[in-house]
C-alpha positions as CSV (number, residue, x, y, z in Angstrom):
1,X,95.0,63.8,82.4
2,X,94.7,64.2,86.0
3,X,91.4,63.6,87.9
4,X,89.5,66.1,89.1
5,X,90.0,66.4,93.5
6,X,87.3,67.7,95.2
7,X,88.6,70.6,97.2
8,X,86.5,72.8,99.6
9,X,86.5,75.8,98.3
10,X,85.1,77.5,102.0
11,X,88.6,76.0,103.4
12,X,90.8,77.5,100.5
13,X,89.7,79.5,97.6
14,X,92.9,80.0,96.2
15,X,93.2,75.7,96.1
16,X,89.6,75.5,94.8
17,X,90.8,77.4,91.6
18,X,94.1,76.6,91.5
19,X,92.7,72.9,90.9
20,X,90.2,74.0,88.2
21,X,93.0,75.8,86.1
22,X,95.0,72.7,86.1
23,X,91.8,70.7,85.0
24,X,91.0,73.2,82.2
25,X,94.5,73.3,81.4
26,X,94.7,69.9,80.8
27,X,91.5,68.8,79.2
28,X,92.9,71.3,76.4
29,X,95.9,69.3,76.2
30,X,98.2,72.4,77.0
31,X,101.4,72.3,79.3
32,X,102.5,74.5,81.9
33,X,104.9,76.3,79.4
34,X,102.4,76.2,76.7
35,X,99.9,77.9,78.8
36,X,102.2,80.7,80.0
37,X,103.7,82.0,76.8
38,X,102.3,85.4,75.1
39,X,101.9,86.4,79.3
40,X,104.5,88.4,81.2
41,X,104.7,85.5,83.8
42,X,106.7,82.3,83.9
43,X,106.2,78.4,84.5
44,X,107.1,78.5,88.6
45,X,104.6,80.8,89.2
46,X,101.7,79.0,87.2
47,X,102.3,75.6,88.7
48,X,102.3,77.5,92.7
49,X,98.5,78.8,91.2
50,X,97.3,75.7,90.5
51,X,98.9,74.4,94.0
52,X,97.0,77.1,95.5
53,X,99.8,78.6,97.0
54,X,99.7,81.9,95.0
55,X,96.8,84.1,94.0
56,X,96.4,84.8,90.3
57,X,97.4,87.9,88.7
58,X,94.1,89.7,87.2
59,X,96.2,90.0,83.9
60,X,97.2,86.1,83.7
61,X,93.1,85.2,84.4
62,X,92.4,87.3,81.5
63,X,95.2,85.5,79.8
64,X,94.1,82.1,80.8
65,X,91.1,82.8,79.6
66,X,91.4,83.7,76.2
67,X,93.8,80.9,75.8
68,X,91.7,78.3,77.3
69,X,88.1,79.5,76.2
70,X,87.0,79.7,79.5
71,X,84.7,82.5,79.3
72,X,86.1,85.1,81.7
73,X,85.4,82.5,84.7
74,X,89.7,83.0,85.7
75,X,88.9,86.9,86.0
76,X,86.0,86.4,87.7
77,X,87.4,84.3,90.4
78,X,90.4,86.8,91.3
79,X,87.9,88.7,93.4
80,X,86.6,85.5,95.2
81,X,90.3,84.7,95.5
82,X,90.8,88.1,96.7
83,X,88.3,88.1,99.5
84,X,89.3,84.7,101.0
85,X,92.5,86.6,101.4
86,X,91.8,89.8,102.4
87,X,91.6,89.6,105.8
88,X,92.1,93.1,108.2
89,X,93.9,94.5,105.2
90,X,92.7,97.5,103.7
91,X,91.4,96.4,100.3
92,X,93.6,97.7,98.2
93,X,96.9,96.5,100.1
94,X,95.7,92.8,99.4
95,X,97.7,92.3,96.1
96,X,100.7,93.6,97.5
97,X,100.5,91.2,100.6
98,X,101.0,88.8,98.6
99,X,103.2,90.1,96.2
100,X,106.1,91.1,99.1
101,X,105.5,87.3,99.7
102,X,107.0,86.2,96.3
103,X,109.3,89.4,95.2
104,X,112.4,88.6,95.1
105,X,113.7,92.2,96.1
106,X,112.1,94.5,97.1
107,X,113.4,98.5,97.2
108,X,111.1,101.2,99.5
109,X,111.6,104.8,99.8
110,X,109.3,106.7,102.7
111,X,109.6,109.8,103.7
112,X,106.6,110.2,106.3
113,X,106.5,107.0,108.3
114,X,108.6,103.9,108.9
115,X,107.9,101.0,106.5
116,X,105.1,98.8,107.8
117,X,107.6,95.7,107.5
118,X,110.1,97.3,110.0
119,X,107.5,98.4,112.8
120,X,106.8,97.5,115.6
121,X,103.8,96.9,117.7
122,X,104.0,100.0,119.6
123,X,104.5,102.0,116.3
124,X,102.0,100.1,114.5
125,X,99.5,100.8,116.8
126,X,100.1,104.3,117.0
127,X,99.8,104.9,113.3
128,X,96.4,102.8,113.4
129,X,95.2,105.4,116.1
130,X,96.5,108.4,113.4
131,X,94.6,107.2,110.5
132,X,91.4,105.0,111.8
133,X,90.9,107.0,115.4
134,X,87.4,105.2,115.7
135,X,88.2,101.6,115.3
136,X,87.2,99.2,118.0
137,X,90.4,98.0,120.5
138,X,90.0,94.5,118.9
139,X,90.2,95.9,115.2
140,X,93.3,97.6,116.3
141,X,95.1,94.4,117.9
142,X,93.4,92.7,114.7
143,X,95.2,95.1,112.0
144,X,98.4,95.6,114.1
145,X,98.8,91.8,114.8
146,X,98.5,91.4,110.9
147,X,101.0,94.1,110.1
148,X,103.4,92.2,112.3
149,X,103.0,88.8,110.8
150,X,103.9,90.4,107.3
151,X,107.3,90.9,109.1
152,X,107.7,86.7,109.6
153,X,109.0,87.2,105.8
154,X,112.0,88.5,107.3
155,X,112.7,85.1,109.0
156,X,111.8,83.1,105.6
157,X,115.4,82.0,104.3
158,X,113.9,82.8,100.4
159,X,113.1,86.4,101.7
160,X,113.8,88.8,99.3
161,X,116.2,91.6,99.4
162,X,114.8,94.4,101.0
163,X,116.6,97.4,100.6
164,X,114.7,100.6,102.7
165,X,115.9,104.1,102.5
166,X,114.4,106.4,105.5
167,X,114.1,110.3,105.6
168,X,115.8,111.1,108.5
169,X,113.1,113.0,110.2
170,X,111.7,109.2,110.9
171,X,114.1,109.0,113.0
172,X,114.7,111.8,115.0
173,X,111.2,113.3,115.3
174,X,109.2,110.9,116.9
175,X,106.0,109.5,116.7
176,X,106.4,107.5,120.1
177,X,107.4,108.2,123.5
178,X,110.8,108.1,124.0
179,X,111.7,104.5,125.5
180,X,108.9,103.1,122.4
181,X,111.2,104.6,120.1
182,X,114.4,103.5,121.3
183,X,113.0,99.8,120.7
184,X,111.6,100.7,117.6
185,X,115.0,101.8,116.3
186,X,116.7,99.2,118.1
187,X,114.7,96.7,116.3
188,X,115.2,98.5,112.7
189,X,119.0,98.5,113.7
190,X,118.8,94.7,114.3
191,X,117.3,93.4,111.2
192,X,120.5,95.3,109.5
193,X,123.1,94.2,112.1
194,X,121.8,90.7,111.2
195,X,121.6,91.5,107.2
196,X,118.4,90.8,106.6
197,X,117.5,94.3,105.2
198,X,119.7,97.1,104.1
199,X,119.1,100.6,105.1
200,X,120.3,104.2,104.6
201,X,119.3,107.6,106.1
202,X,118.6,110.1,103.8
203,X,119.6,113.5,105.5
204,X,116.6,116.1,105.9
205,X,118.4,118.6,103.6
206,X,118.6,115.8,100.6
207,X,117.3,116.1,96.8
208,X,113.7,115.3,98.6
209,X,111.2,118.0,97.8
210,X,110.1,116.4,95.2
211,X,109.1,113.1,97.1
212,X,107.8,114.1,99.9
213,X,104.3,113.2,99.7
214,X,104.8,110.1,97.8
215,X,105.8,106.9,99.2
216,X,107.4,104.3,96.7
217,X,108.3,100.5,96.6
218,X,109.4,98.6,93.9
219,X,109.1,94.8,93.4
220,X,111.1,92.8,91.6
221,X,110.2,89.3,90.5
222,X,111.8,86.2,89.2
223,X,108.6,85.4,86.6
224,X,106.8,89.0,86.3
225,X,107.7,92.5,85.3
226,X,108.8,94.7,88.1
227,X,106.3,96.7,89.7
228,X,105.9,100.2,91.3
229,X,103.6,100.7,94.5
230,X,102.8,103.8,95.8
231,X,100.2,104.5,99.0
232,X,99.1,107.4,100.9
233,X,97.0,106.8,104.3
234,X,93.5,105.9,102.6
235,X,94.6,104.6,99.1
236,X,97.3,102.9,97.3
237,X,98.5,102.3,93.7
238,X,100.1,99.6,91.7
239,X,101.8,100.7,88.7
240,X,102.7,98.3,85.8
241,X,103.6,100.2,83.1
242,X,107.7,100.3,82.3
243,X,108.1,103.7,81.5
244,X,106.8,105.3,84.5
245,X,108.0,102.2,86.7
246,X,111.7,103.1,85.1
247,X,111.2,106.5,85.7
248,X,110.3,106.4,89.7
249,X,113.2,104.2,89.8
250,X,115.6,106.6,88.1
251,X,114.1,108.9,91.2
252,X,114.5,106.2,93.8
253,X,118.3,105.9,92.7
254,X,119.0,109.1,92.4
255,X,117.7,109.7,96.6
256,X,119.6,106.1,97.3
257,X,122.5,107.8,95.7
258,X,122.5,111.2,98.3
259,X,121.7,109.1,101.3
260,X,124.4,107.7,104.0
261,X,126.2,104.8,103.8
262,X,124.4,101.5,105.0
263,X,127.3,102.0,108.1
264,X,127.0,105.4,108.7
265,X,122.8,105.0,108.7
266,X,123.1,101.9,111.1
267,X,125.4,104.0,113.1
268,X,123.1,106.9,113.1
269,X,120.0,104.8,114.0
270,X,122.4,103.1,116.9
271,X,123.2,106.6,118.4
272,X,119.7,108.1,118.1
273,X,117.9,105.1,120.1
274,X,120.7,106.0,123.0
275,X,119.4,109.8,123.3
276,X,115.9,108.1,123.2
277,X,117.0,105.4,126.2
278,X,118.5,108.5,127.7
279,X,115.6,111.2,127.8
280,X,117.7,113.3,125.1
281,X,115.7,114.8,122.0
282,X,118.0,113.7,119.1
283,X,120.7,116.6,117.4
């Protein structure tokens, strides 16, 4: 068995107790596979815990715990874990950070703003004004700069497939001025030119009515089930449970299905940031 490393646990939580489950996990004389069977989660993802490099599910503490008689101190420790990691995000996007991080696709429908992966600064910013119109200037720059760093995922060669399908009211009702705009949908148009995401328009009289209010993204995982994620502009949910995951998704498809083609969308998005460059309002 592995000695125990002292770690400082002020300089990385996630390393602290991703060091103690391999100790407990091997003073019981269990393996990596051992450990993980009867969860939903595979080896991979276990051994990148005890690395520190991935925060633990609250289900696979619970898990760990009954399996390794730890007394609950694995679900206790997600929230520590959690804090260390929160940062300017709002507390309930923490677990999906980090879960965009390791998905290995990753599917988004939105019908009221652009997905905070594809934003810019400029639109950022402005949707930070919207919702939080008394912030501080340096917790804007604070919570803008950190939605633009989830966007160095795009740059990661094991990025997952991100597949975005956009109202098309996003695009040609702006919430910039007009040469902001332009960039923003210059820069969406770039990430697809280059193909690191794929995107489709769905025109504003599509099968919609339904989803209007309700953004969705799914996640899809190598070593977990697939999960659903759904926000509004104070809260968010993640949704585990199959049947309603497989039903959203049905719904998802069914929208993916009555959008325009990848081309036509890039083309769209192209021709729209031209009126924008040109002082035109968009047809």
């Amino acid at each position: 068995m592995a000695a125990r490393k002292d770690i400082d646990g002020s300089a990385s939580v996630p390393a602290l107790y991703g060091a103690e489950l391999r100790y407990k996990r091997e003073a019981a004389g269990r393996t990596l596979q051992e450990t993980v069977e009867g969860s939903f989660y595979g080896v991979s993802l276990l051994s990148e815990i005890e690395r520190g490099t991935r925060r633990m599910p609250l289900d696979l503490a619970r898990h760990v715990d009954r399996l390794l008689s730890t007394d609950g101190f694995f679900e206790r420790r997600c929230e520590d874990v959690r804090r260390a990691k929160k940062g300017v995000h709002a507390e309930y996007f923490v677990q999906v950070a980090d879960l965009e991080r390791r998905a290995q696709v990753i599917e988004k429908w939105t019908p009221a703003l652009l997905p905070g992966l594809l934003q810019t600064a400029a639109y950022a910013r402005a949707v930070i004004h919207a919702a939080h119109p008394l912030d501080q200037p340096d917790e804007v720059e604070a919570k803008v700069a950190a939605r633009v760093r989830r966007a160095e995922l795009f740059v990661d060669p094991k990025m997952p497939e991100y597949w975005a399908v956009l109202h098309e009211s996003l695009v040609t009702q702006p919430l910039l001025p007009a040469a902001d705009m332009a960039a923003q949908l210059d820069h969406i148009a770039a990430l697809a030119e280059c193909r690191r995401i794929v995107l489709q328009v769905l025109p504003w009289n599509g099968p919609t009515r339904p989803f209007m209010e309700l953004d969705m993204m799914f996640m899809r995982f190598a070593d977990a089930p697939p999960l659903l994620y759904t926000e509004g502009p104070y809260h968010g949910q993640l949704i585990d449970d199959p049947l309603l995951v497989g039903q959203y998704r049905k719904a998802y498809d069914r929208l993916r299905a009555a959008a325009l083609s990848p081309e036509a969308s890039l083309a769209m998005i192209r021709a729209v940031a031209e009126d924008y460059r040109n002082g035109q309002h968009p047809a």
